[in-house]
C-alpha positions as CSV (number, residue, x, y, z in Angstrom):
1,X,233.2,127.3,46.9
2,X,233.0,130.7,45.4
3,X,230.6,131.9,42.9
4,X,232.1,131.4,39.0
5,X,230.7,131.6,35.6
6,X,232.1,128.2,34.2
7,X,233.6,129.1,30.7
8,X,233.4,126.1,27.5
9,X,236.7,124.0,27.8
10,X,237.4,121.8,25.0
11,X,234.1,119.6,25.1
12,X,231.8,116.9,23.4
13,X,229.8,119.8,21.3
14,X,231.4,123.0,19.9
15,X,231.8,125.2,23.1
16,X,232.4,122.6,25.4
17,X,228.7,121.7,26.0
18,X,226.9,118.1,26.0
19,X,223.3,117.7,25.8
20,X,221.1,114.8,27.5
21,X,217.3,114.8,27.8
22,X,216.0,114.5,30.8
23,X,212.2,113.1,31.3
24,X,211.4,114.7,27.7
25,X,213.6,118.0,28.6
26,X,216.8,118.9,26.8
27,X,219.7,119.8,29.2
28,X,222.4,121.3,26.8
29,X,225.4,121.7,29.9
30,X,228.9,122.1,30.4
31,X,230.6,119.0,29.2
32,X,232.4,118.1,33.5
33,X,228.3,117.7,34.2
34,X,226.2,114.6,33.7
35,X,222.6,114.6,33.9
36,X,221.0,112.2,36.2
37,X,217.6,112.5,36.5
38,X,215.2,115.5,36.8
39,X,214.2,116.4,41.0
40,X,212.3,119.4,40.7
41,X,210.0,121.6,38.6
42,X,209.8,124.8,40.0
43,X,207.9,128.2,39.2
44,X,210.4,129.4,36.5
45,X,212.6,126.4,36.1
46,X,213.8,122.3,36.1
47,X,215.7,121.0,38.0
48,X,217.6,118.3,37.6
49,X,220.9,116.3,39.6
50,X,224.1,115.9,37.7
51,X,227.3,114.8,39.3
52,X,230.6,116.9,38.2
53,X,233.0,114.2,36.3
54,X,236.0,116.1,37.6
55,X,235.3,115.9,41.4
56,X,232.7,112.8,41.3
57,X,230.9,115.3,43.8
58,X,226.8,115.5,42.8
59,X,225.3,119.2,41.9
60,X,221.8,120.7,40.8
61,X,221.1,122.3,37.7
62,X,218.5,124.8,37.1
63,X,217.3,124.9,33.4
64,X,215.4,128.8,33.2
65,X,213.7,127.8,29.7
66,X,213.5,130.7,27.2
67,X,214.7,133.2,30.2
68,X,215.6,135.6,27.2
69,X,212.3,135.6,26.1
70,X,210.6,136.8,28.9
71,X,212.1,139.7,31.1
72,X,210.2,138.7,34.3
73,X,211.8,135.2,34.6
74,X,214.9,137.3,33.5
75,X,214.7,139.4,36.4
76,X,214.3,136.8,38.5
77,X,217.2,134.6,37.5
78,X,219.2,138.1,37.8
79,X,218.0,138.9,40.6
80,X,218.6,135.3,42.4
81,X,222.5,135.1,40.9
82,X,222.9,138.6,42.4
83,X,221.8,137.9,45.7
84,X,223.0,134.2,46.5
85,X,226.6,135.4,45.6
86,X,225.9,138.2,48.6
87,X,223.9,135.8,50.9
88,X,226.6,133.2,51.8
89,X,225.1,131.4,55.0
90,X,224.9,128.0,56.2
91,X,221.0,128.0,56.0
92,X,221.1,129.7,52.5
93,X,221.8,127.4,49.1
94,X,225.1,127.7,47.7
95,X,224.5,129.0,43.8
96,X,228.3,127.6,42.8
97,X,228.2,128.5,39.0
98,X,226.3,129.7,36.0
99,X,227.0,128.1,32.8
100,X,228.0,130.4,30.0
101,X,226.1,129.6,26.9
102,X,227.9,128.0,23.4
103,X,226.6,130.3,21.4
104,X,226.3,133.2,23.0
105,X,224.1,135.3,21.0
106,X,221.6,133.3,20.3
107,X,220.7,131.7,23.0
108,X,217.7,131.5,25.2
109,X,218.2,129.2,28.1
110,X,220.0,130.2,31.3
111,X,221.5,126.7,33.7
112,X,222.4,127.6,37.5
113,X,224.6,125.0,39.3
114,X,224.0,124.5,43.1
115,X,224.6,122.5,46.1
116,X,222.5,119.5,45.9
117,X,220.0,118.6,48.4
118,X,218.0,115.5,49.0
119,X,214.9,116.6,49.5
120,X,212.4,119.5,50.6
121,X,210.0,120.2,53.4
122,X,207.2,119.9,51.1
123,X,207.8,116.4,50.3
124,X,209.0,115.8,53.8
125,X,205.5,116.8,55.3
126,X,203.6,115.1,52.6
127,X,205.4,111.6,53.1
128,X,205.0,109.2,56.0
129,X,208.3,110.2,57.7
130,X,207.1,110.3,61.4
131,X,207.7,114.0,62.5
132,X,208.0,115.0,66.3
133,X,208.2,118.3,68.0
134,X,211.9,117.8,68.3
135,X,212.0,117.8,64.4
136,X,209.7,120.5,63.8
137,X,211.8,122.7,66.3
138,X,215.1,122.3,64.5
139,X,213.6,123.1,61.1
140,X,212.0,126.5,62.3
141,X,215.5,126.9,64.1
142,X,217.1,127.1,61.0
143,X,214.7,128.5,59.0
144,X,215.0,131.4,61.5
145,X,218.6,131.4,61.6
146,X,218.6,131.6,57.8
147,X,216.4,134.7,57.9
148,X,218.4,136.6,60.5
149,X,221.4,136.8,57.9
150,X,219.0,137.6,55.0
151,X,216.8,140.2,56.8
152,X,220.7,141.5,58.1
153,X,221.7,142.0,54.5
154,X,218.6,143.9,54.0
155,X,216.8,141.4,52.0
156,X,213.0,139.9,52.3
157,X,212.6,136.7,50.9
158,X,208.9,136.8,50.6
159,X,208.2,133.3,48.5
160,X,209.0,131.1,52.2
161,X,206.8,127.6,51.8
162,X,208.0,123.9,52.6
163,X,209.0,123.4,48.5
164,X,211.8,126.0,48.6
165,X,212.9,124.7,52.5
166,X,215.6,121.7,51.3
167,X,216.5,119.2,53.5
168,X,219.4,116.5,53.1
169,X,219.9,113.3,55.0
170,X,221.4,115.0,58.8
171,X,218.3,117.0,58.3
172,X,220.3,120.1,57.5
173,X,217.9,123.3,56.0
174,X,219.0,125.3,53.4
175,X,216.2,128.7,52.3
176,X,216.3,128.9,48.5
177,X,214.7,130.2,45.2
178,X,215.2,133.9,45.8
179,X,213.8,134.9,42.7
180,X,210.8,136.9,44.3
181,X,213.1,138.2,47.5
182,X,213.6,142.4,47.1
183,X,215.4,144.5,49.3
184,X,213.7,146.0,52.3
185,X,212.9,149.6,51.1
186,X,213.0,149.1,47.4
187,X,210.7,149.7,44.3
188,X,207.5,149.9,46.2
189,X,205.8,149.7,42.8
190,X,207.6,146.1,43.3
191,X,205.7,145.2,46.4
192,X,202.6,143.5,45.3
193,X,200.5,140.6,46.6
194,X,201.8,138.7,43.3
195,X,204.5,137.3,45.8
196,X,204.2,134.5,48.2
197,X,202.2,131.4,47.4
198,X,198.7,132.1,48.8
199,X,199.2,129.7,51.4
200,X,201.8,131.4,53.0
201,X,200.8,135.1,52.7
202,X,200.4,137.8,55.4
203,X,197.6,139.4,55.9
204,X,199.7,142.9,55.1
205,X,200.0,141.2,51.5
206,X,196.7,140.3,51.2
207,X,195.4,143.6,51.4
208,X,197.4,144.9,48.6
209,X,199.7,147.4,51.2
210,X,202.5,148.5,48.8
211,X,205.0,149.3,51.8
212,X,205.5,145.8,53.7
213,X,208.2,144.6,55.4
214,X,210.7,141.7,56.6
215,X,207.1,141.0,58.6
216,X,205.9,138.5,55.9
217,X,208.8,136.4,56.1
218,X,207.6,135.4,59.4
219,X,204.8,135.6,58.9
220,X,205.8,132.5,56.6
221,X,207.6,130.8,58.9
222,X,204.5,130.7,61.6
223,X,202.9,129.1,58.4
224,X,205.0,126.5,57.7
225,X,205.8,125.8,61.4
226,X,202.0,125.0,62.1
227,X,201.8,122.6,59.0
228,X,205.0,120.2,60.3
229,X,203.0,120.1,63.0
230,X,199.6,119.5,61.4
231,X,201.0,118.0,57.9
232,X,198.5,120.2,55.9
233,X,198.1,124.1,55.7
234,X,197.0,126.0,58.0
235,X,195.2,128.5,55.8
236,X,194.2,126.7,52.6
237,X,192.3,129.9,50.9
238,X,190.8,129.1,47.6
239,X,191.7,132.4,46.6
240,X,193.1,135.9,48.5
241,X,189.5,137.1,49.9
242,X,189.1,133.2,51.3
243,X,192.3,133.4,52.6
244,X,191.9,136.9,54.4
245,X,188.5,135.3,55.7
246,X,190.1,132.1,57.0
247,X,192.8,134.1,58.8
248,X,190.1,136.0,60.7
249,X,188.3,133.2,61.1
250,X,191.3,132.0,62.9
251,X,192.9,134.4,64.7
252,X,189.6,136.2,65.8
253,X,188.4,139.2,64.6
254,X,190.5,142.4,64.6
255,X,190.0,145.9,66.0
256,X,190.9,148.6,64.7
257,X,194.1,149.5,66.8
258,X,195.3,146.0,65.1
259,X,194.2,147.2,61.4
260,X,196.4,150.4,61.6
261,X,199.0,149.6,59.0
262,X,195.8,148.9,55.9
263,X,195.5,152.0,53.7
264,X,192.5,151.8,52.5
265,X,189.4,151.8,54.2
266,X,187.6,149.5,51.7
267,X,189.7,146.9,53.2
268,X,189.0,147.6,56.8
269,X,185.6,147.7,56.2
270,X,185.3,144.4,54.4
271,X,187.4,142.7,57.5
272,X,184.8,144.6,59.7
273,X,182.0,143.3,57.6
274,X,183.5,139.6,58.0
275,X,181.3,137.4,60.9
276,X,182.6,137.8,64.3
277,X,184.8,135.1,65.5
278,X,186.7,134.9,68.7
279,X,189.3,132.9,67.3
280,X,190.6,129.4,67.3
281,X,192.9,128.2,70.1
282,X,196.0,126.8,68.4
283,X,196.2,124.4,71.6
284,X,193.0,123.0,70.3
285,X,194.0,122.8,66.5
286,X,197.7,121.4,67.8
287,X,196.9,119.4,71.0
288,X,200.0,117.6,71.2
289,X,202.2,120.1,70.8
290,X,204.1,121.9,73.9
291,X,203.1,125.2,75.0
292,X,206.5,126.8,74.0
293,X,205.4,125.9,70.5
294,X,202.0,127.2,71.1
295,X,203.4,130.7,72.3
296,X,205.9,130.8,69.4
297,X,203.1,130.3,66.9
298,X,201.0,132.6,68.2
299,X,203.5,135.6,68.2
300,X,204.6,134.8,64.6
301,X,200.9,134.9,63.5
302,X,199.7,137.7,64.9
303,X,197.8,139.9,62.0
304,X,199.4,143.5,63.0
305,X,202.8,143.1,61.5
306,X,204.3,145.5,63.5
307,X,203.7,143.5,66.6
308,X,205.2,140.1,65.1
309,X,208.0,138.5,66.3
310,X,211.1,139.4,64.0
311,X,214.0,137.5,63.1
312,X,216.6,139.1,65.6
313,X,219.1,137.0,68.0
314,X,217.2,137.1,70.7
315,X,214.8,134.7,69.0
316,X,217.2,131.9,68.4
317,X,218.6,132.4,71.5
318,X,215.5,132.5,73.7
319,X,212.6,130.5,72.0
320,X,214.5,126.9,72.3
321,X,217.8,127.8,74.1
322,X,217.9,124.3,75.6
323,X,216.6,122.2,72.6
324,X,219.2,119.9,70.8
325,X,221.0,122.2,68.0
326,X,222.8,119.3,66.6
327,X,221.7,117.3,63.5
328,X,219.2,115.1,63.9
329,X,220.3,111.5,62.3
330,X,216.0,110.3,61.9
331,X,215.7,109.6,58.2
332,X,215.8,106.1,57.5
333,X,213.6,106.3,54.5
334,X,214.7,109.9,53.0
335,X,216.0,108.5,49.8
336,X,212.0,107.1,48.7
337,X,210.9,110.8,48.9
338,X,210.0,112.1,45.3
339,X,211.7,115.2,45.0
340,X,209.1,115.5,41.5
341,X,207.2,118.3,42.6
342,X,204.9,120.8,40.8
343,X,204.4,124.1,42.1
């Protein structure tokens, strides 16, 4: 379905709207939704299901509380409409409408309507779902595949982590919350390390470099790969200088030909200052996973962004060309997962 703006028809309330709470949080929406039952709270929003009285069909809505009042969460909701009406993909969440308001110049709060989802990643790789390789490959497949379109449309997500991965029942992935993504090349004043949870951040980002790239998106992925594997993180930093210390602990202490792309030499010599460490095999931290995975890892976690895989053909093509690329049918228990998640 194409993107709309869904204006009042005759409704319960003046303007067409009906309001329901929802676990203590007033949902004032279009009078063809119902409220089910909240599923998500997010950075800058709620989320909760609905199902669409005309069609029967099931939808999310995403409450932005008091967007008005603050013009970063303004921005981002902007800036998420604008670019899920470009970024129509099979791997990308379907925005279908935004709700125009009943009183239009007063209000505050701004509701999103999208393609519901049963679950994410995050809750997926915190529950007791058994998770093979097989699994773990198709998800990176299409997380991949996702970010080939996006990084094609000149776009960098930069906020990938399991909790914005969502997942429904045939396992399919959908990349959402786009509210931090930028185009490659834009405001560099933009391009800070407030961007990607800490888990998840590149070393590039870390360091405060203003001019980064798609890099970090894959950087992501490598991330997120090696926790379905290991259900937990694999760089748990307390806070940015823990994190850039763990990451060298991890990967092995860098030279400088691998330190080129850091602008200030305060940083390089603090990483040069860090203990020496040859690194930790990811064989060893991973045992029972295959070496294909193991080689794919390692070339999406590699600190020198310029020398990391990126999210071209060739690498869906080549890194599992003979694994299964149809849906896996393997959750049994999907519908116990709590999608109630705090982030």
């Amino acid at each position: 379905m194409a993107f709309g703006v869904i204006g009042p028809p005759a409704g319960i309330r003046p303007g067409g709207q009906k309001q329901k709470s929802v676990l203590q949080t007033l949902f004032d929406v279009d009078s063809k939704y119902t409220p089910i039952k909240m599923i998500r709270r997010g950075s800058y929003g709620l989320v909760c299901s609905a199902t669409d009285i005309a069609t029967g069909g099931k939808v999310a809505i995403k409450k932005i509380h008091a967007a008005l009042g603050n013009r970063i969460e303004v921005l981002m909701a902007l800036r998420e409409m604008y670019l899920l009406r470009i970024l129509k993909h099979k791997n990308v969440i379907d925005l279908k409408h935004m709700m125009m308001p009943a009183e239009k110049l007063t209000f505050q709060d701004v509701y999103l309507v999208y393609e519901l989802m049963e679950t994410d990643l995050k809750q997926v790789i915190q529950s007791s779902q058994p998770l093979s390789e097989d699994h773990c490959r198709y998800f990176v497949y299409q997380i991949v595949r996702g970010l080939q379109h996006i990084h094609a449309c000149n776009v960098i997500h930069r906020d990938l982590k399991p909790g914005n991965l969502f997942i429904n029942l045939d396992s399919e992935l959908k990349i959402g919350d786009f509210g931090l993504a930028r185009t490659a090349g834009g405001d560099s004043e933009s391009m800070t390390e407030y961007v990607t949870t800490r888990f998840y951040r590149a070393p590039e980002v870390l360091v405060s470099n203003k001019n980064y790239g798609a890099a970090v998106d894959i950087w992501s992925v490598g991330c997120i790969m090696a926790e379905i594997l290991g259900r937990k993180p694999l760089f748990p930093g307390k806070d940015s200088l823990d994190q850039l210390e763990l990451i060298v602990r991890t990967l092995g202490s860098q030279v400088q030909s691998e330190m080129g792309f850091i602008s200030s030499p305060l940083v390089r010599r603090y990483i040069e200052s860090l203990p020496y460490s040859d690194g930790v095999r990811f064989s060893d931290l991973y045992p029972e996973a295959s070496p294909m995975a193991i080689d794919l890892m390692e070339r999406m976690l590699v600190f020198d962004p310029s020398r990391r895989l990126t999210a071209r053909k060739h690498f869906i093509t080549r890194t599992w060309q003979d694994s299964m690329i149809l849906p896996l049918m393997w959750w049994p228990n999907l519908q116990n997962l709590s999608r109630h998640s705090t982030e």
